[in-house]
C-alpha positions in Angstrom: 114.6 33.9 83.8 114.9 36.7 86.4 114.3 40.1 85.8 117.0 43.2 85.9 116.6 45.3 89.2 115.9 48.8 88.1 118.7 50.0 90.2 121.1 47.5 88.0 119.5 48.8 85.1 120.6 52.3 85.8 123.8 51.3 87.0 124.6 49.5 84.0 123.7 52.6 82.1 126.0 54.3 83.9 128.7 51.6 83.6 128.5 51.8 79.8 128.9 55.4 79.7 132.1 55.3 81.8 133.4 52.4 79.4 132.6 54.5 76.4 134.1 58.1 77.9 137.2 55.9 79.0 138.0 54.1 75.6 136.7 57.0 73.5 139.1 59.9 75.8 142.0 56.8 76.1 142.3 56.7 72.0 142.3 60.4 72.1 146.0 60.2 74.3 147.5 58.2 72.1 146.6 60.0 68.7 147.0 63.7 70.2 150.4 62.7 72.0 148.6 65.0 75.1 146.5 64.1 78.0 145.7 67.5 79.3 142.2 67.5 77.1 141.4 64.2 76.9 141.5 64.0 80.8 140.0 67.2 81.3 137.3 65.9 78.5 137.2 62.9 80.6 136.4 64.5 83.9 133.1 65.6 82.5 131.7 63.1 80.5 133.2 60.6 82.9 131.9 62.5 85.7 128.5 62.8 84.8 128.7 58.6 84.0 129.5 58.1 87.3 127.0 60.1 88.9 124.4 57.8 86.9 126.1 55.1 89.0 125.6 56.7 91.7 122.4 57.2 91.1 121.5 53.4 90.6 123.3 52.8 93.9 121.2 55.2 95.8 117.6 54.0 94.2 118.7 50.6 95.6 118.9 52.0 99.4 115.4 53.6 98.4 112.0 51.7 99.9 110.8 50.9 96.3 109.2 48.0 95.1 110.4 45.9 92.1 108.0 47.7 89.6 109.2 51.4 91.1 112.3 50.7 90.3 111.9 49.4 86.8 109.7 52.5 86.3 113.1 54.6 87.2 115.5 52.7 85.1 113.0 52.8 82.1 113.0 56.9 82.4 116.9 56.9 82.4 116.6 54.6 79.0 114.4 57.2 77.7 116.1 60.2 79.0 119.6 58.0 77.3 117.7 57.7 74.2 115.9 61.0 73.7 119.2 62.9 74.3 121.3 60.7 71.9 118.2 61.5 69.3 118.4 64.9 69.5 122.1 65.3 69.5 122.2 63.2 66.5 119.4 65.1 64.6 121.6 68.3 65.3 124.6 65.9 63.3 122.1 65.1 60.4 121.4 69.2 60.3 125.0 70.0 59.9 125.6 67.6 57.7 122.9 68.5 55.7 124.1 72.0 55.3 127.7 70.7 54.4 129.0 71.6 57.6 132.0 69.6 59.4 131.4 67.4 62.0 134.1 68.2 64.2 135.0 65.4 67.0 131.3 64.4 67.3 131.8 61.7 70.3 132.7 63.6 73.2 129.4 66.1 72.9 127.2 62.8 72.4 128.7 61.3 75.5 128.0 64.6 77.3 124.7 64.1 76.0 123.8 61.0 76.8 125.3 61.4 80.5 123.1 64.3 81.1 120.1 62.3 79.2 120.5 59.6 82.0 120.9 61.3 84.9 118.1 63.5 84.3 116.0 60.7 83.4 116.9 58.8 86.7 116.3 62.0 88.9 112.9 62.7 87.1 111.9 58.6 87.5 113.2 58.7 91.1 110.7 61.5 91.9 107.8 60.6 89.6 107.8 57.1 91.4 107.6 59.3 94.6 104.7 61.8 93.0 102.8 58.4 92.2 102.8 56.8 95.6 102.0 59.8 97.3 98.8 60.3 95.3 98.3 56.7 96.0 98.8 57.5 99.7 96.5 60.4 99.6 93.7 58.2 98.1 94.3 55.5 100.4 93.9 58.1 103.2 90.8 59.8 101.9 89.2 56.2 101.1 90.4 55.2 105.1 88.2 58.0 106.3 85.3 57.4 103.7 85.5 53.9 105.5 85.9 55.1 109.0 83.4 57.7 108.4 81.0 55.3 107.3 81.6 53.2 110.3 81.1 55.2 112.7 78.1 56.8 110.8 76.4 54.0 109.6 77.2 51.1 113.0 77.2 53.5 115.7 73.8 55.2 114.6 72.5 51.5 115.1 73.8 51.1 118.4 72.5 54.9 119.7 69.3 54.1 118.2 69.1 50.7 120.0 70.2 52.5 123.3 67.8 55.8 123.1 65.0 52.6 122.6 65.7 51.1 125.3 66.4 53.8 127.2 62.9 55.0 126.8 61.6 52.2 128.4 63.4 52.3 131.6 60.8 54.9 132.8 58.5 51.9 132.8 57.4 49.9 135.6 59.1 46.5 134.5 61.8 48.0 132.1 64.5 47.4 134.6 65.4 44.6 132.5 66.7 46.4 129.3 69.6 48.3 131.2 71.6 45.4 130.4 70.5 45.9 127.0 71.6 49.4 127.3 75.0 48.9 128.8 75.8 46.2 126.2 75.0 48.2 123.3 77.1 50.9 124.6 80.1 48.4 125.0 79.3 47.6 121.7 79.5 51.4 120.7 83.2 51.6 122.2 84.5 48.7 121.1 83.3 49.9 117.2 85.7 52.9 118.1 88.4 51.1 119.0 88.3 48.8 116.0 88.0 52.4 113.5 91.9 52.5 114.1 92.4 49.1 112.5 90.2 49.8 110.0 92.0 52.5 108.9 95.4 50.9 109.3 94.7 47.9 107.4 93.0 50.4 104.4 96.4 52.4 104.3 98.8 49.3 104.4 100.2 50.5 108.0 99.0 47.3 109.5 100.9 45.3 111.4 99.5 41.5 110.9 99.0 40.1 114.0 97.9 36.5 114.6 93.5 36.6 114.9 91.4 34.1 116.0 88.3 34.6 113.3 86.6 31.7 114.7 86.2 33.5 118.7 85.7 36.9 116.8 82.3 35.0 114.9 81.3 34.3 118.7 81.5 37.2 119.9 80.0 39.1 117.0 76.9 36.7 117.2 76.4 36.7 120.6 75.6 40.2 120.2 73.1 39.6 117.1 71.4 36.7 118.9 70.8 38.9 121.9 69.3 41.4 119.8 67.7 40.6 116.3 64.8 37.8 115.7 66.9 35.8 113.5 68.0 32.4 113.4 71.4 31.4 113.6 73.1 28.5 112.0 76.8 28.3 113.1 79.4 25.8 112.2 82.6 27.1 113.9 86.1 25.3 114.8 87.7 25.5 118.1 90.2 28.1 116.4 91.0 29.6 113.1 93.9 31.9 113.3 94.3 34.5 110.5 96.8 36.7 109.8 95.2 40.1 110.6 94.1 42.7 113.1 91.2 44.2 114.9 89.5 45.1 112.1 88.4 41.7 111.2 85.3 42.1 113.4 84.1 44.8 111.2 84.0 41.9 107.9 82.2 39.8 110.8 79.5 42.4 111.6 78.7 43.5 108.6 78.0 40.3 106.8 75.7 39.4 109.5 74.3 42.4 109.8 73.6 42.4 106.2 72.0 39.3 106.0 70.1 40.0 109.3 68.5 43.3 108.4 68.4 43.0 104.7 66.8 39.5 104.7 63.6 40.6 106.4 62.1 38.8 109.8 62.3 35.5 111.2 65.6 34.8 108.7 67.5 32.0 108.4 71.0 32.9 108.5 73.8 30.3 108.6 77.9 31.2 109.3 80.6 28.6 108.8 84.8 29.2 109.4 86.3 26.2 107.3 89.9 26.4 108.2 91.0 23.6 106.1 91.4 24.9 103.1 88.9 23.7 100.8 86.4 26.6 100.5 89.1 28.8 99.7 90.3 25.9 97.3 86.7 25.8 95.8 86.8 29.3 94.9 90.2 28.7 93.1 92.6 30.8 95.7 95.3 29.8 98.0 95.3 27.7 101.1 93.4 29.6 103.9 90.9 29.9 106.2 87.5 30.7 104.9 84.0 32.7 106.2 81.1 32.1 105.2 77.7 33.9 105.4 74.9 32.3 103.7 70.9 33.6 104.0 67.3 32.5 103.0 67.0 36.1 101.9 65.5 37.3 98.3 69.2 36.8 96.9 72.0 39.2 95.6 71.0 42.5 95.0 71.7 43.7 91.3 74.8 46.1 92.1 76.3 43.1 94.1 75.6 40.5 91.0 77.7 43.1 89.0 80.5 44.5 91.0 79.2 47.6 91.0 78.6 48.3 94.6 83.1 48.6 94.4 82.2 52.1 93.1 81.8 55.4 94.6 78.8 55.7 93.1 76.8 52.9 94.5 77.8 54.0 98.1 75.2 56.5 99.5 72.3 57.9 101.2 70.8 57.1 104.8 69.8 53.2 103.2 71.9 51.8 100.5 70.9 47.9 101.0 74.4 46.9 102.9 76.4 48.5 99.4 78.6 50.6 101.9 79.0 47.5 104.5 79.7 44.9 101.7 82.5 47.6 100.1 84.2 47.8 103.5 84.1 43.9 103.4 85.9 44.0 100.4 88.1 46.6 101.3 89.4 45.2 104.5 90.3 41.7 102.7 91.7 43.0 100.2 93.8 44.7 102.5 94.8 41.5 104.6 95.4 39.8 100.9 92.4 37.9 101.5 89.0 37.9 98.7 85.5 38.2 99.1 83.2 35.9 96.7 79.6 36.6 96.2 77.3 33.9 95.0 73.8 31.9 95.2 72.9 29.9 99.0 71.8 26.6 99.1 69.6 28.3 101.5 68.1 30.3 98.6 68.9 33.3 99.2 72.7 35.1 98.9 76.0 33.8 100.3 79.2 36.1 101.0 83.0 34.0 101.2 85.4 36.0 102.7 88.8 34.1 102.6 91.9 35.4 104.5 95.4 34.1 104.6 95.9 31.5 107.4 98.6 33.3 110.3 101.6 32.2 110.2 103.0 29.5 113.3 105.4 32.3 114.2 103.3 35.5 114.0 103.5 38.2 116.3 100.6 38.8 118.9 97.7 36.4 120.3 95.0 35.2 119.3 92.2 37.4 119.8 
């Protein structure tokens, strides 16, 4: 059974009202024998009816979602409600101190008009209040991210290049300036991703079709270059995902994590199943699932818990991957994707990151 709109919802207030004010103000003519009042009666009560209407019709051409509007017709039943109460209670007073109730209807339809059009106008803009806040956290979380990547990546990269820069004064460091240059690539192309990063955080993404099997190459042909760790891959031809740039940086930081978290001569293995069953095996949709698995000492105990999603566990010039692993989480939750945590068959820990396959007809190239 389908659900009322909102905007109906409020409409259909505002319906009722202008049925009521029309039969109520229509009985009037033909007991008075006059039409001047009742019409003039009419014109406000009726009025104020139709501006609820109006109201439902405009909260339709509004960008809300489902559960906005809902929120905005459920303040116009309450503001309906709250002014029909107190009206009445002012009845019970009178009555209670013997007073007549003279033509009672026409102030309670007055009532409940301006009950439900000030309910809808103070929905309408607490819906707005609400997703601005949500806006403005989004937007200070997308720099808490963007600052962290910048912070946390590019610090590896400069240290890697002032390294390696030192030993170019040496006889037979000629070698490392391709070290040097690639790291500084590196460095850019970190910048140049901190823009999708921050998109896909704030929901002004535009999902473009990504190749996450190409974007595993090219992130570990940069950790094989540089760290003493082995790598296990298991990569399809292609495994498009509906995404952007920012991908890479769910990439990197797994492998980085298990890399430099796992201590030397690691084993690290990385797998893209695009068929399905992984993300299957962890009880989600269909799509196309990464894998990052490590014969490292295991989850650390904020991972085990969860608690590495809070604010807290994010710190500090070390904080054992937390602030990587959050951005992980982050950014697939942004693309409507997961990321699982559990035990390797490797022995140590294993990261599943699944993201929603790209649709055949999805804007942009693979990548």
């Amino acid at each position: 059974m389908s659900t009322l709109r909102g905007h109906r919802a409020v409409s259909l207030i505002g319906a009722g009202l202008l049925v009521a004010a029309a039969v109520h103000h229509g009985a009037e003519i033909g007991a008075i024998g006059s039409s001047a009042g009742p019409l003039l009666a009419f014109a406000l009560d009726g009025g104020i009816a139709v501006a609820v209407l109006v109201a439902g019709r405009r909260i339709a051409r509004r960008d809300l979602s489902p559960a906005e509007e809902q929120r905005v017709a459920r303040w116009t039943a309450t503001g309906t409600v709250l002014a029909v109460a107190a009206f009445a209670a002012t009845l019970a007073v009178r009555a209670f101190e013997g007073r007549p109730l003279v033509e009672p209807a026409f102030p309670m339809l007055v009532a409940a008009g301006v009950g439900s059009l000030g309910g809808a106008i103070a929905g309408y803009y607490a819906v707005r209040q609400s997703a601005e806040a949500r806006r403005a956290r989004d937007a200070v979380r997308a720099v808490s991210f963007v600052n962290h990547l910048l912070r946390h990546d590019l610090r590896n990269d400069l240290s890697t290049i002032r390294g390696y820069a030192d030993l170019l004064d040496d006889p037979d460091g000629s070698g490392h300036a391709e070290t040097v240059a690639a790291k500084a690539s590196e460095g850019l192309e970190r910048i140049e991703a901190t823009s999708a990063v921050a998109d896909a955080i704030l929901g002004d993404a535009d999902s473009s079709r990504v190749d996450l099997a190409d974007t595993t190459r090219d992130v570990l042909a940069g950790v094989a270059d540089g760290e003493s760790a082995a790598i296990e891959t298991d990569l399809p031809d292609a495994a498009p995902v509906a995404a952007n740039d920012g991908v890479r940086s769910i990439v990197h930081n797994l492998v980085e994590n298990a890399v430099e978290h796992s201590g030397p001569g690691v084993t690290v293995r990385v797998a893209v199943r695009a068929d399905g069953d992984e993300a299957a095996r962890l009880g989600g949709d269909d799509g196309v699932a990464l894998v990052v698995e490590d014969d490292g000492p295991g989850l650390p105990p904020e991972v085990r818990d969860g608690s590495f999603l809070t604010d807290e566990a994010v710190g500090g010039a070390s904080d054992g991957g937390v602030s990587g692993l959050r951005l992980v989480a982050t950014l697939a939750d942004a693309y409507d994707g997961s990321l699982d945590t559990g035990e390797s068959s490797l022995g140590g820990a294993r990261f599943t990151v699944t993201l929603p396959h790209a649709p055949a007809d999805s804007a942009g190239s693979d990548t």
